[in-house]
N, C-alpha and C positions, 0 to 999 in steps of 0.2 A: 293799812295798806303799805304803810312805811316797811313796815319787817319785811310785808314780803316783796317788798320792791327788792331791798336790801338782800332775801335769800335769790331771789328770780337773777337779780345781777351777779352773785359770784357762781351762778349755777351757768351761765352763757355769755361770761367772756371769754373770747375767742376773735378778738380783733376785726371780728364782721360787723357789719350795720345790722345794728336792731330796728323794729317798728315794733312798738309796745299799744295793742288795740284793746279798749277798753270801752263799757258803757258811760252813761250820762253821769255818773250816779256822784254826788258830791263829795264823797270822803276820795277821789280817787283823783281830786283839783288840786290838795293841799300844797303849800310852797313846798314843803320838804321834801313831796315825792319829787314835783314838778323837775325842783334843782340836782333833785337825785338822776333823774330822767339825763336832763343835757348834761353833767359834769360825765354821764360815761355815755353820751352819744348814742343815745336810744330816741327815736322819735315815738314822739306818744300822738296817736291819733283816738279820736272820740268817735264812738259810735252812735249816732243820732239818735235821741229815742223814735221810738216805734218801730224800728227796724235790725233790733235783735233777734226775732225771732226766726230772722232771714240769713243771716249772719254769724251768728255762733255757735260753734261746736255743739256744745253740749243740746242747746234747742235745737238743730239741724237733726244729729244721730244720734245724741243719747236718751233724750228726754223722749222721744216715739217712741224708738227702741223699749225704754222701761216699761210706758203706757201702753202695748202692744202686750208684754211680757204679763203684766200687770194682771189686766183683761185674761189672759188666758188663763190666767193660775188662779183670778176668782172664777172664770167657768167651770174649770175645772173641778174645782171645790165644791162650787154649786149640783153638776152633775154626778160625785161621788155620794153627795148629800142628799137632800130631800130640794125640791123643788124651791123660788125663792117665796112664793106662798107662806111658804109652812116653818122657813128658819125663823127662829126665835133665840136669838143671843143676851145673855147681858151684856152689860155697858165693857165688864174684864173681858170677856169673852172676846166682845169685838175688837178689844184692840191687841187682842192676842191673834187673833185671827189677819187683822188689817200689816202688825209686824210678819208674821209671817207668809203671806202675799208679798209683799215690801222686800221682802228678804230672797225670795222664790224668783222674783222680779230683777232685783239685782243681780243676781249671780246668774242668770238667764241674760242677762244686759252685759255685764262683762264676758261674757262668752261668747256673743254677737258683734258686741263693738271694738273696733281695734283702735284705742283712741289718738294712738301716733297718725297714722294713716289717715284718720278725719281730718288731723289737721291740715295733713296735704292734700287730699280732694280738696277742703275748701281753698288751698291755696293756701294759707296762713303759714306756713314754715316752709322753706325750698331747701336747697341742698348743695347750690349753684348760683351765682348772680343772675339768674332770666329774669325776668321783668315779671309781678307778682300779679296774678290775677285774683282775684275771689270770684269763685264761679257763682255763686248764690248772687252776684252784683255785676253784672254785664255789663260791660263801656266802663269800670274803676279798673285802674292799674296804677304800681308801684316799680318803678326801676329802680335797684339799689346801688346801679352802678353808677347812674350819675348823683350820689349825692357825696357832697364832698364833706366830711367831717376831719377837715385841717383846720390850721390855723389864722386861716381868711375869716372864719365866722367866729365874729366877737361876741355880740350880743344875741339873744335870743329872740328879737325882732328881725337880723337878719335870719338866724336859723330856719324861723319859721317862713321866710322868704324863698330859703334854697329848698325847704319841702317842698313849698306849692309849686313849684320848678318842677317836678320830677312827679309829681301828684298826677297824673292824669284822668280828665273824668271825662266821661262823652255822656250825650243827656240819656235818661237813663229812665222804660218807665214807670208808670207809679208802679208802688209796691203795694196789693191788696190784700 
């Protein structure tokens, strides 16, 4: 996670405020990112588990998208072929068959999804300082304009202060 913190940062400095959103998942805690985080004034927020599937790009539009594409290219198959009764593969066969499905699938998925553009539908990138919504999360919002990343904030107890400032959450509800 270090590297690509380190490529993610010299690929989006540009003197704006970052928010860096990321799952639960533990390689993504370590001190080095953490410190790599606030020395270039990136807030890093955490994504709760259970509730990426609500939230993240790739689960939102690309992963249906593929599983839709998927689906069709094995119908497809099936109906050039013999009914699903009657196919008999070996074990080579199928996973010749499974990559190219897989393959059929993606390049079907890249041609449907525009993955710049996802990221703005969800909200997740702007273009402007407005106030950040995730539409997948009704009542969360992000203002980037009030966050002050001067030299008032010493330690990263305040840091994490001037976020919840500017965090705004109205109650929000379950997610099923």
């Amino acid at each position: 996670m270090k590297n690509y913190t380190e490529y993610w940062l010299n690929k989006t400095r540009d003197g704006h405020p970052k928010m860096f959103i990321t799952d639960s998942c533990s390689c993504h805690f370590s001190e080095d990112v953490k410190a790599l985080f606030k020395n270039n004034s990136v807030v890093l927020r955490i994504i709760p588990g259970g509730i990426t599937q609500y939230i993240q790009v790739l689960d939102i539009f690309v992963f249906s998208t593929y599983k839709a594409h998927y689906h069709d290219a094995a119908e497809e198959w099936i109906e050039v072929n013999d009914p699903r009764s009657t196919i008999k593969l070996t074990s080579s066969q199928q996973r010749i068959l499974r990559t190219r499905l897989a393959s059929t699938a993606w390049k079907g998925t890249l041609n449907s999804v525009n993955v710049s553009q996802s990221f703005r539908n969800l909200g997740y990138t702007w273009i402007d300082n407005s106030v950040v919504t995730i539409k997948s999360l009704p009542g969360c919002s992000f203002d980037p304009e009030s966050l002050n990343f001067g030299n008032d904030i010493e330690d990263e107890s305040n840091l994490v202060e001037e976020i919840d400032k500017v965090m705004v959450t109205e109650p929000v509800r379950t997610l099923k």
